[in-house]
C-alpha positions in Angstrom: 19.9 18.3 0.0 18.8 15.1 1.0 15.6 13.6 -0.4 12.7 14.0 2.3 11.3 10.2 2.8 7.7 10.0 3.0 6.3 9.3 6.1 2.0 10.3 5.6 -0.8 8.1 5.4 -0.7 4.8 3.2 -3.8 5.4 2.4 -4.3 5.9 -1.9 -6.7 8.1 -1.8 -4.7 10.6 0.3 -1.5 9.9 -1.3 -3.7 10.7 -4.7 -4.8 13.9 -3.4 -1.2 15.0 -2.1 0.1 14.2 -5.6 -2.5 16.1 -7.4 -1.9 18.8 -5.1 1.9 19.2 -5.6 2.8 18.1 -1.8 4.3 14.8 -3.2 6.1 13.7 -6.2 5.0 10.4 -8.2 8.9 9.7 -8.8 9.7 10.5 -4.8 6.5 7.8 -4.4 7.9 5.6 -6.4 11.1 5.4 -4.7 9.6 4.9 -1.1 7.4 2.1 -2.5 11.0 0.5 -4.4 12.5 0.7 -1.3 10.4 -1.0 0.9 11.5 -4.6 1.7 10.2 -7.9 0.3 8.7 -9.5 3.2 6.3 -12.2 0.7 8.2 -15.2 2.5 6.5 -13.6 6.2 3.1 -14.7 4.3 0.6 -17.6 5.5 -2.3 -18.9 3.1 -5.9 -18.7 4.8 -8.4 -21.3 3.1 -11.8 -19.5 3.3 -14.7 -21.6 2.7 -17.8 -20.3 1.4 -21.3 -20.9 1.4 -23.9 -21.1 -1.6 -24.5 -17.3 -1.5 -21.3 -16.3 -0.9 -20.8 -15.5 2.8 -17.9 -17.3 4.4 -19.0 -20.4 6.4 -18.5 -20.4 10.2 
């Protein structure tokens, strides 16, 4: 049987409760997130100035 891929929320909080509740495996987790593709070179830095307090200037 093949292994079911995991197509719920991305969202940790639900994927915690799903794990502690026995609807997904960590190790079935941990192969979805291994086999996700590298897309780090589809990045663009963002310079974000700030104030004195800490809220980002306009």
């Amino acid at each position: 049987m093949a292994k079911q891929i995991y197509r719920g929320s991305t969202d940790k909080r639900i994927i915690r409760m799903k794990i502690l509740n026995g609807q997904l495996k960590e190790e079935d987790l941990k192969d979805y997130l291994a086999g996700l593709p590298h897309v780090s070179a589809n990045t663009e830095q963002v310079t974000v100035v700030m104030d004195k307090q800490g809220s980002p200037v306009s």
